[in-house]
C-alpha positions in Angstrom: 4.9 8.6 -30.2 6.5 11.5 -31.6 5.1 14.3 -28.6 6.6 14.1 -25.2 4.3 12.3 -22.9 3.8 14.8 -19.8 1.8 13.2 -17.2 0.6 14.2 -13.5 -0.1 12.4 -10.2 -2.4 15.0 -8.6 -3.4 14.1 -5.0 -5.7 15.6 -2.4 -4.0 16.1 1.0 -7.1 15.2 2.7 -5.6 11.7 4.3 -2.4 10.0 3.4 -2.4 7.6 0.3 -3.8 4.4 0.4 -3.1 1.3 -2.6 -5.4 3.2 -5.0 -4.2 6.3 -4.8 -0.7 5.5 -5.2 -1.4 3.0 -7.7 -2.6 5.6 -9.7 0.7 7.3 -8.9 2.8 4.3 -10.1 0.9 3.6 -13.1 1.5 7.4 -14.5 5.2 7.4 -13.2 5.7 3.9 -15.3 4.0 5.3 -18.3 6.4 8.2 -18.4 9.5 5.9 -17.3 8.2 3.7 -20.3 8.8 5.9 -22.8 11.0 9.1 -21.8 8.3 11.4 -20.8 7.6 13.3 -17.6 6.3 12.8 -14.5 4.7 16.1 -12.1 3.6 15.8 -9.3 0.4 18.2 -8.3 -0.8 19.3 -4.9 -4.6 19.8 -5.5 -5.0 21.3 -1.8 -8.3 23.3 -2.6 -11.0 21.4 -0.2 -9.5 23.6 2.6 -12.1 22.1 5.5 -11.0 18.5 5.0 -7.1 19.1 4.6 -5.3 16.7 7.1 -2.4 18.5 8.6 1.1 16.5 7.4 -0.6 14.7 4.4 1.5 16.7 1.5 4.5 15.5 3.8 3.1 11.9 3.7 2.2 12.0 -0.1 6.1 12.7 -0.7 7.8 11.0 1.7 5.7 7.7 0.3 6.4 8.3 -3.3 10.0 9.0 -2.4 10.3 5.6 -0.6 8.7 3.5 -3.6 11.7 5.3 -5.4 8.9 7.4 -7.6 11.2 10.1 -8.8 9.2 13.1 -10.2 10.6 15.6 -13.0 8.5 18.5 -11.8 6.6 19.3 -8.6 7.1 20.2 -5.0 10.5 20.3 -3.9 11.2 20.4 -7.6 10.1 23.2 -9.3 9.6 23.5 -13.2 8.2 25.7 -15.7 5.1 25.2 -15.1 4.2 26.2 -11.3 3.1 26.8 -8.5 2.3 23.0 -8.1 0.1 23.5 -5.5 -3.6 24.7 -6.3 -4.0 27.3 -3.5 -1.7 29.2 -5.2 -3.3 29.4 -8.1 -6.4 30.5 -7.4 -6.2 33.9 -9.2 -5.4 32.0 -12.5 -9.7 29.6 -12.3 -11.2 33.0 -10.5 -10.3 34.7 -13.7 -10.7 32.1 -16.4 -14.7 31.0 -14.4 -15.7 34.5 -14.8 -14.4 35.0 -18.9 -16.4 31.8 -18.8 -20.0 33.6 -17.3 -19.1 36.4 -20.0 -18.6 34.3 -22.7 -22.1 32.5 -22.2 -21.0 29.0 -21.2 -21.4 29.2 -17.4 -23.6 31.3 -14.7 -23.4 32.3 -11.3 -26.0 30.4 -9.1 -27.6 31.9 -5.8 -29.7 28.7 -4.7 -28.9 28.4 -0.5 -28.2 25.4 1.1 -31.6 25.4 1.9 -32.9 25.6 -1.2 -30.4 22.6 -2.9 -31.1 20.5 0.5 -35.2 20.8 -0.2 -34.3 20.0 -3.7 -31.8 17.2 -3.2 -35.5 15.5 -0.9 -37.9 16.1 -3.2 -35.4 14.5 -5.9 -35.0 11.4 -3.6 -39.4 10.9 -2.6 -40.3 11.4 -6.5 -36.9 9.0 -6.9 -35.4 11.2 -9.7 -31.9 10.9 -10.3 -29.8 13.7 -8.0 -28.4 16.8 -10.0 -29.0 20.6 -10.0 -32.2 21.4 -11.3 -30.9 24.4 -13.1 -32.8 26.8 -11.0 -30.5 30.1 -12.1 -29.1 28.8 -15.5 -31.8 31.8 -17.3 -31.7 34.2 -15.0 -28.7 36.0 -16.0 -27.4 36.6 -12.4 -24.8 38.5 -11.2 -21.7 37.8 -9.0 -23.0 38.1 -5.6 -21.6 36.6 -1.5 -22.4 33.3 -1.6 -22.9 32.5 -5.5 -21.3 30.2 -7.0 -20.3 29.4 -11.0 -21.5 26.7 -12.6 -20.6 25.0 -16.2 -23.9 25.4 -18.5 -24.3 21.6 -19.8 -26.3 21.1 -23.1 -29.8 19.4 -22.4 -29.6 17.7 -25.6 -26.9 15.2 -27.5 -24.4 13.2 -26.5 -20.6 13.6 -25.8 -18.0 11.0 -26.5 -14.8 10.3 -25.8 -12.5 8.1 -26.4 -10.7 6.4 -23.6 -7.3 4.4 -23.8 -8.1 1.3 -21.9 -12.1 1.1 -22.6 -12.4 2.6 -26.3 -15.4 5.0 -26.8 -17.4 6.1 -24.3 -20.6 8.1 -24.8 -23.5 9.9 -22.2 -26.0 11.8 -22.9 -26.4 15.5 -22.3 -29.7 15.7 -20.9 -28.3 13.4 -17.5 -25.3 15.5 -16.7 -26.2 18.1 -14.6 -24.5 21.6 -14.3 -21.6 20.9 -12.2 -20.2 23.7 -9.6 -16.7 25.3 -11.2 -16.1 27.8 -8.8 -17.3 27.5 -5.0 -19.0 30.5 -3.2 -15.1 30.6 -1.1 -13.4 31.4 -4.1 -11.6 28.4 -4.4 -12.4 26.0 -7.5 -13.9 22.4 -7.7 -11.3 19.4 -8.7 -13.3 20.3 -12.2 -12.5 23.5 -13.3 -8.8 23.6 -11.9 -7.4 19.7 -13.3 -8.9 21.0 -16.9 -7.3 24.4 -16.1 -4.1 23.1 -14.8 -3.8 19.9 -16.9 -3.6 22.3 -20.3 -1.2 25.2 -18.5 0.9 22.3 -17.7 1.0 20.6 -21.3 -0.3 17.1 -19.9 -0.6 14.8 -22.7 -2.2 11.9 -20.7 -5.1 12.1 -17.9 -4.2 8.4 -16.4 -6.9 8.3 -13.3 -9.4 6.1 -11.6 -12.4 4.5 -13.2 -14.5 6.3 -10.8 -13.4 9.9 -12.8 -15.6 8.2 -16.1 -18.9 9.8 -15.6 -17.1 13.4 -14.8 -15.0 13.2 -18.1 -17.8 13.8 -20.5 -18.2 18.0 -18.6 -14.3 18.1 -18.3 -14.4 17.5 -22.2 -17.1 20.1 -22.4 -15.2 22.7 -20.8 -11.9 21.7 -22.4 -14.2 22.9 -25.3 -15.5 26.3 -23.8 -12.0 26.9 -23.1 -10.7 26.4 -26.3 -8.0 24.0 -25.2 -7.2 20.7 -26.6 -8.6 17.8 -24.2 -5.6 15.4 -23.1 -5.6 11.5 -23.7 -7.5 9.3 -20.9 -7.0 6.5 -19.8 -8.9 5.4 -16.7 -7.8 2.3 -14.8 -9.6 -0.6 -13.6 -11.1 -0.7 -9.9 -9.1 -2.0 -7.3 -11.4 -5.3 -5.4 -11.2 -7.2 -2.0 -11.1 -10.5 -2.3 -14.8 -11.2 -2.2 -15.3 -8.7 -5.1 -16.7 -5.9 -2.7 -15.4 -2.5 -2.8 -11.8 -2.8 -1.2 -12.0 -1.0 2.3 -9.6 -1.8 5.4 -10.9 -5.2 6.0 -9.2 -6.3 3.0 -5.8 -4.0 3.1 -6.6 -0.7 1.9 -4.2 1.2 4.3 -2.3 3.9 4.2 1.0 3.1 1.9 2.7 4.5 5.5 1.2 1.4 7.4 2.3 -1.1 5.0 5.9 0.2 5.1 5.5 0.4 9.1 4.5 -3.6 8.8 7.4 -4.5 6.8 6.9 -4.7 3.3 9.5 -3.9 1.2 9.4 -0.4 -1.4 10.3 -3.3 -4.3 7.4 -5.3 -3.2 5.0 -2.6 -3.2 5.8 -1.6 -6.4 5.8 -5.2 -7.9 2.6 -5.8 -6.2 1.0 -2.8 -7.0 1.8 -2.9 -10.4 0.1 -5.9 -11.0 -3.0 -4.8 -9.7 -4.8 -4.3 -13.3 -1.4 -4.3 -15.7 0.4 -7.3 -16.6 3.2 -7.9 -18.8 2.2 -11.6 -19.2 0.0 -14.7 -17.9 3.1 -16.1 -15.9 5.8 -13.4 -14.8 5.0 -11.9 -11.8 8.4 -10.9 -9.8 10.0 -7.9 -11.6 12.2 -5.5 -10.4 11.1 -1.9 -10.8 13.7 -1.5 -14.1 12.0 -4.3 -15.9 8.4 -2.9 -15.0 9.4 0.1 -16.6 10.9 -0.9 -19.5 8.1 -3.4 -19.7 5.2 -1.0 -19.0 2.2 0.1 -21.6 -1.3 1.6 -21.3 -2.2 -1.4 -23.7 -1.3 -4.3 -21.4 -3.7 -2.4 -18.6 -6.9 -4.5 -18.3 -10.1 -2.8 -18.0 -11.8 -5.2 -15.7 -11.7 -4.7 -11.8 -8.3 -5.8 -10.1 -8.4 -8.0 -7.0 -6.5 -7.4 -4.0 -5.2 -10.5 -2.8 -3.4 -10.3 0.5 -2.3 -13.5 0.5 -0.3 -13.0 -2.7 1.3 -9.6 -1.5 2.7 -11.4 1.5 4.3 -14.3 -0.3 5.3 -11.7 -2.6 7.2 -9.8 0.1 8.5 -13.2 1.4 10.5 -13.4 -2.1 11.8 -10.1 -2.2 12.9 -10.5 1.6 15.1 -13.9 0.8 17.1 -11.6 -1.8 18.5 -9.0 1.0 21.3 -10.5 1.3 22.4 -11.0 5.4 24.0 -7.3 6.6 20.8 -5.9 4.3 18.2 -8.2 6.1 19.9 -7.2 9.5 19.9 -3.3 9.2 16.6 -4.1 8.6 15.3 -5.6 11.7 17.7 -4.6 13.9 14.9 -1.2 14.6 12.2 -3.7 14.8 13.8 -6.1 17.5 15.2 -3.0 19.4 11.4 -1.7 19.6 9.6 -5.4 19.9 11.7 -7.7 22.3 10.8 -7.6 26.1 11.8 -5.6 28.3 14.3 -7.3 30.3 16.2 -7.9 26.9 19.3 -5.9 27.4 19.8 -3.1 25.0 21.4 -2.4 22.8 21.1 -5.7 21.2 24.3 -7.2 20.3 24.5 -6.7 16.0 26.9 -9.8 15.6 24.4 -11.6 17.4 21.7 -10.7 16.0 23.7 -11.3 12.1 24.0 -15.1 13.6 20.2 -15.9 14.3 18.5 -13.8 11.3 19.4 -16.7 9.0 17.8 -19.1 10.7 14.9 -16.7 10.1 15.4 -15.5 6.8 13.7 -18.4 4.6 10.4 -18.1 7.3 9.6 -14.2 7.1 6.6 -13.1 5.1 7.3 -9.2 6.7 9.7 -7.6 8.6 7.6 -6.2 11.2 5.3 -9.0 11.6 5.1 -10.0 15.1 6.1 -13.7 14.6 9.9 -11.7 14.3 10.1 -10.7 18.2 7.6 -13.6 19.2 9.5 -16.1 17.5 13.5 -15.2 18.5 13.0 -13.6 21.9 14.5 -16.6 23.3 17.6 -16.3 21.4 18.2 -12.8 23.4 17.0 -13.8 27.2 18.4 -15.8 29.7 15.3 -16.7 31.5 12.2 -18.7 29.2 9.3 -19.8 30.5 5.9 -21.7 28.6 3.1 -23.6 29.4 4.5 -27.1 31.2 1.9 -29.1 28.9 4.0 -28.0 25.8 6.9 -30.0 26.8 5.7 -33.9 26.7 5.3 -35.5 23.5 1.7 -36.7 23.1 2.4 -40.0 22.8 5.5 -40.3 25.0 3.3 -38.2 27.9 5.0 -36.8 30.9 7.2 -39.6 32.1 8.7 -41.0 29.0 9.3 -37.2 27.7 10.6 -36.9 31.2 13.3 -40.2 30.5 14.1 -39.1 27.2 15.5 -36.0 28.0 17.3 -37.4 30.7 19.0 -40.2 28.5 19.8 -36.8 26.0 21.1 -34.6 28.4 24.3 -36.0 29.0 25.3 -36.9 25.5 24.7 -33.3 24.6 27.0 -32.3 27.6 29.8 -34.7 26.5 29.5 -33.3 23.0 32.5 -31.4 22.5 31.1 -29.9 18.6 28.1 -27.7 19.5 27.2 -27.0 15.9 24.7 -28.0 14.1 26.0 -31.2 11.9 27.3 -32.9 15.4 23.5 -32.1 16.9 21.8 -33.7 14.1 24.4 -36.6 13.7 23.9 -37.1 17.6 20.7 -36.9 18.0 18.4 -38.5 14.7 20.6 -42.2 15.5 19.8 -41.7 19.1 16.0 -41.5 18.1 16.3 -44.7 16.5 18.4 -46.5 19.2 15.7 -45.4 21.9 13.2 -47.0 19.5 11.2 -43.6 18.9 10.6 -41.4 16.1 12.6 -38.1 15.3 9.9 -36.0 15.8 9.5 -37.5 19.6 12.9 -36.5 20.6 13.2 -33.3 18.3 9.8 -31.5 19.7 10.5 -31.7 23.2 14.2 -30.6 22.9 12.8 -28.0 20.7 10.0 -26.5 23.7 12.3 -27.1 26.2 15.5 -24.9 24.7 12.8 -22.3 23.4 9.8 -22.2 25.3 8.0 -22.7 21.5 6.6 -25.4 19.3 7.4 -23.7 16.5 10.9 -22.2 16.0 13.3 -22.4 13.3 15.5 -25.1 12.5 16.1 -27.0 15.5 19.6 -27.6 15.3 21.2 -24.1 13.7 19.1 -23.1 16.4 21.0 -24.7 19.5 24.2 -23.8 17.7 23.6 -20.2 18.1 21.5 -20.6 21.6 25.0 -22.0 22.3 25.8 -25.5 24.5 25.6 -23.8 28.3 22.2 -22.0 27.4 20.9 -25.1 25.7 22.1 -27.6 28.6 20.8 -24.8 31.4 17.3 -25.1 29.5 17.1 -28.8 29.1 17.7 -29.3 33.2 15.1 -26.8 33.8 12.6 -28.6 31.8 13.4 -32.0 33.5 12.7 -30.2 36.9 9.7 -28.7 35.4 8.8 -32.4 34.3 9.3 -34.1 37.4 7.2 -31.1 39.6 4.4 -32.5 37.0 4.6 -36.3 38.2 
């Protein structure tokens, strides 16, 4: 490739970024990783009504966190600014109106009204919807409320050739006249990405599959304008699991709500990038380097990716078990300060906190799940309480749980090792001496020094509950045992 590739991320801050959107992102920031090309980042803030207030700060700060670096853009500069649209606005008002003179678009006067009736009657006769090209002949002037629109042959075809699909053709006749310039001044996505894609030199137009059946007028006018078109390449759909368009049900959140749940920037990225690329049919756990040195516009697949929830959470599971122990800490230390009860005295202790995460480490999916606090909030209270019908073994019932842990209790206290070796080497032969299984003795030990069924290792955790908690716990649940009978 003997140009430099120059491509663009151009967002609308009308909501912050969901998986698509920043997908879209990614892909274009790989491509130009991939082979030494640039990366600029575009505000297109022109739909004034539905700007959300913060978004632009959202779109950023998100990029920033994935580590998407960008070579030109806001809080960048370059050559080629302003990177925001509304600044720009002088540069379509005066290239849509050379357009009118030159004969390839006109200024349209239909009301609302007047598109609304036509818009109905297009709907009863069950005509495809599209400006009926009321004022195309009428040589109109500029006028309040007019608006420019692109004059579209009504015959042939236009093709172009797309990166990922191959060539793609449509007919003239069933594009209608699209709206360049709005009756406010301010330009459609239309005119201003052909506008600003050529002023900034971008080689490749990498955007979603839904942008197809609008590339065939953006070619037309690339053409009116006497600019070379860019490359595209648009990318595969992004599915739910049941092959529906992917909506909330399925994951599509904000890129903000998956990092306030706990998934890691290299997961996202990892995940992300396999949602319609692949490098192979096996490797799937890449860091951000090898993706990029890995990526190409011919390994994307055309076909619809799925979104499989499932898959990003054991993905984050892996990424998590790498942090090594102070990492995995200054992670959740936030998340346990903000989670854990109330009567859990802050601050929580760090040390502490860097003894029972291991214990944890191999079991976490996310860091912000709420099996984190649910599942250690014993190691941080002094007082537990649970449902008494969670202590007895099921087969043992009340009274022989009850007799168990009183034959346990004081071997435990005449252990003089608290750790975890000595618990397990007491307390697996003492299973077999009392004639029961390990999981009898284990699971009620377990509920009664935890208040849970589930918890991690049972033995690590008594050696960080520490013998006096453990002991204090294991009296209380013989009291609670013997209120029950």
């Amino acid at each position: 490739m003997t140009e430099e590739v120059r491509v663009r991320y151009a967002p609308s801050p009308t909501g912050f970024p969901h998986v698509g959107n920043i997908r879209t992102a990614l892909f274009n920031w790989l491509f130009a990783r991939s082979c030494g090309g640039k990366f600029i980042v575009r505000i297109e803030d022109t739909d004034v009504a539905r700007t959300v207030p913060g978004a632009v700060e959202n779109i950023l700060d998100s990029l920033k966190w994935l580590g998407i670096d960008w070579d030109e853009g806001p809080e960048v500069g370059g050559d080629y600014g302003p990177y925001f649209q509304s600044q720009r606005l002088d540069i379509y008002q005066a290239i849509a109106k050379d357009l009118v003179a030159k004969g390839y678009a006109y200024y349209c006067h239909c009301s609302s009204e007047r598109l609304a009736e036509m818009r109905a009657a297009q709907e009863a006769a069950h005509l495809p919807p599209g400006y009926d090209r009321h004022c195309r002949d009428l040589g109109l002037g500029d006028a309040p409320g007019a608006v420019i629109r692109l004059k579209v042959p009504d015959s042939g075809t236009t093709t172009f050739h797309d990166l990922i699909r191959g060539d793609i053709t449509f007919e003239n006749r069933l594009l209608d006249d699209m709206v360049l310039l709005k009756s406010d001044g301010y330009p459609t996505y239309h005119l201003a990405n052909v506008i600003d894609d050529h002023l900034m030199h971008i080689t490749h137009v990498m955007r979603a599959e839904e942008w197809i059946s609008s590339t065939p007028r953006h070619i037309m006018l690339y053409n009116a304008l006497g600019f070379e078109p860019p490359k595209f390449a648009h990318m595969p759909m992004i599915l739910g699991p049941d092959h529906s368009k992917l909506s909330k049900r399925h994951g599509s959140v904000s890129l903000t709500e998956y990092r306030e749940q706990g998934y890691l920037p290299e997961t996202m990225i990892n995940f992300l990038s396999l949602l319609g690329w692949s490098y192979d049919d096996k490797t799937e756990i890449m860091t951000s380097e090898e993706i990029q040195q890995r990526f190409s516009i011919e390994r994307i697949n055309p076909t619809s990716a799925v979104f499989d929830k499932n898959k990003l959470d054991w993905m984050n599971g892996v990424y998590i078990r790498q942090l090594s122990e102070d990492e995995l800490v200054d992670k959740v230390m936030p998340v346990l300060e903000k989670n854990l009860p109330e009567s859990v005295k802050r601050p929580i202790d760090r040390d502490y906190v860097r003894k029972v995460m291991p214990l944890m480490h191999e079991r976490l999916k996310t860091l912000q799940e709420s099996a984190l606090p649910e599942t250690t909030w014993f190691f941080f209270t002094d007082d537990i309480s649970y449902d008494a019908k969670l202590l007895p073994d099921k087969k043992l019932g009340p009274e022989g749980t009850l007799d168990m842990l009183k034959t346990v209790l004081p071997k435990l206290e005449a252990l003089e090792d608290f750790t975890a070796e000595p618990l397990e080497a007491l307390l697996r032969p003492l299973a077999a001496e009392l004639g029961l299984k390990a999981g009898q003795v284990f699971a009620p030990i377990r509920t009664a020094v935890s208040g849970l069924t589930a918890t991690p290792p049972l033995f690590g955790m008594m050696e960080v509950l520490g013998k006096d908690k453990c002991i204090r716990r294991i009296r209380e649940a013989i009291k609670i045992l013997e209120n029950e009978l």
